[in-house]
VEXBA-112877 format. One record per residue: residue in one letter; x, y, z of N, C-alpha, C in turn. Coordinates in steps of 0.1 Angstrom, whole numbers, plus 5000, padded with zeros to 4 digits. Example, Ala and Ser with C-alpha at 12.3 -4.5 7.8 and 13.67 -1.06 7.14 Angstrom:
2
A513249435078512349555078513249675078
S512849785071513749895071512950005079
***
This chain:
94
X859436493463858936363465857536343459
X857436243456855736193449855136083455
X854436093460854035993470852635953470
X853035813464851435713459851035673464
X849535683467848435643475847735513469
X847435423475846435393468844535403478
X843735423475842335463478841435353484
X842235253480841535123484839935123477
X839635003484838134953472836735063478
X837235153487836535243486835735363501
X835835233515835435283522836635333531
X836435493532837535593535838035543554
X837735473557837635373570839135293568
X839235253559839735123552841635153551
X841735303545842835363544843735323555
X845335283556846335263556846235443568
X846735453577847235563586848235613575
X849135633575850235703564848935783550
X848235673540847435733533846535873540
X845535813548844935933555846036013552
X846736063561847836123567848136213551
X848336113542848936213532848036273526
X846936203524845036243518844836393520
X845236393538844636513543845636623549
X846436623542847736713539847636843533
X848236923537848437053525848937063509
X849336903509850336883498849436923482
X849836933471848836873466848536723459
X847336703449846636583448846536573439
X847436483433846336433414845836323418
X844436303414843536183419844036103405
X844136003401843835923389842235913383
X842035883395840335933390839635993401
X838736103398837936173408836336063413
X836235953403835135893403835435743411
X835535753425835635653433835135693445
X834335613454833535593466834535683477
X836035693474836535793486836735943485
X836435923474836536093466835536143459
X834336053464832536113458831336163474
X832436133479831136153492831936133507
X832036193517832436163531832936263531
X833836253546834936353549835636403539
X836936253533837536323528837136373514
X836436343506835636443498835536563502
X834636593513834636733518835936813517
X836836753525838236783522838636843512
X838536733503838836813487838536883482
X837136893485836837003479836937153486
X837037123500838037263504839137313501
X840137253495841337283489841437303477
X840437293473840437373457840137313445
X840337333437840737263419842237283415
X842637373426844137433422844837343430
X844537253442845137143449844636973452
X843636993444843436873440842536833428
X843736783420843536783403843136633398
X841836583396841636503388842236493377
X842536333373843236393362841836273353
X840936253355839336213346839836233334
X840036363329839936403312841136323306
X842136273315843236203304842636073296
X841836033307841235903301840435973293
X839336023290838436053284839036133267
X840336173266841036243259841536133251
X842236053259843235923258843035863243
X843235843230842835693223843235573228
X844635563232844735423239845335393253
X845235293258845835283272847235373274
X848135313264849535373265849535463262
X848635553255848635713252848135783262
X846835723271846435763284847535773297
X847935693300848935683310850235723311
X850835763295852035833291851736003297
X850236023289850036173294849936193313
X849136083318849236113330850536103335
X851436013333852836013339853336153337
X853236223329853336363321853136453330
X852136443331851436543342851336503354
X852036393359852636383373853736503375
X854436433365855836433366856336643370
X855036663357855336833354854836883371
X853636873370853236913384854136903394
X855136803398855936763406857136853407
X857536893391858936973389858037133390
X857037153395856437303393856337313412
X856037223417855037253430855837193439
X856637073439857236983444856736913450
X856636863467856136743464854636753467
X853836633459852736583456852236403461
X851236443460850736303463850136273451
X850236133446849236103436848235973439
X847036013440846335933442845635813438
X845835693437845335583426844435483434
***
């Protein structure tokens, strides 16, 4: 299963019970982006970064790699998808 979060506009307060819930799981995490207000500072930041780089994977460089939108988002769907068929299930974070 892959199971999409969304992060909301930013205060970790704000999050939906089920999100939390999956946030702070053993599962792992591809963030869409590591650069947002819930994943730069608080708890669950802290969080993250106790679980590793090995369990919670920014995926930042796709964009930054990316030439275009559809070339960005192709690769990320990519690397959902792989991580998913390697690890099973995941959360992806957006």
């Amino acid at each position: 299963m892959i199971y999409c979060v969304g992060l909301g506009p930013g205060d970790v307060n704000a999050l939906p019970a089920k999100a939390h819930t999956l946030l702070t799981s053993n599962l792992p995490i591809l963030l869409r982006t590591q650069r947002h207000p819930c994943t730069e500072a608080g708890p669950l930041a802290e969080h993250f970064a106790s679980r590793g780089p090995a369990n919670v994977i920014p995926l930042d460089d796709e964009y930054e790699t990316g030439r275009t939108f559809e070339e960005t988002y192709d690769a990320i769907v990519e690397r959902v998808l792989r991580t998913h068929a390697t690890r099973g299930d995941i959360v992806y974070a957006v």
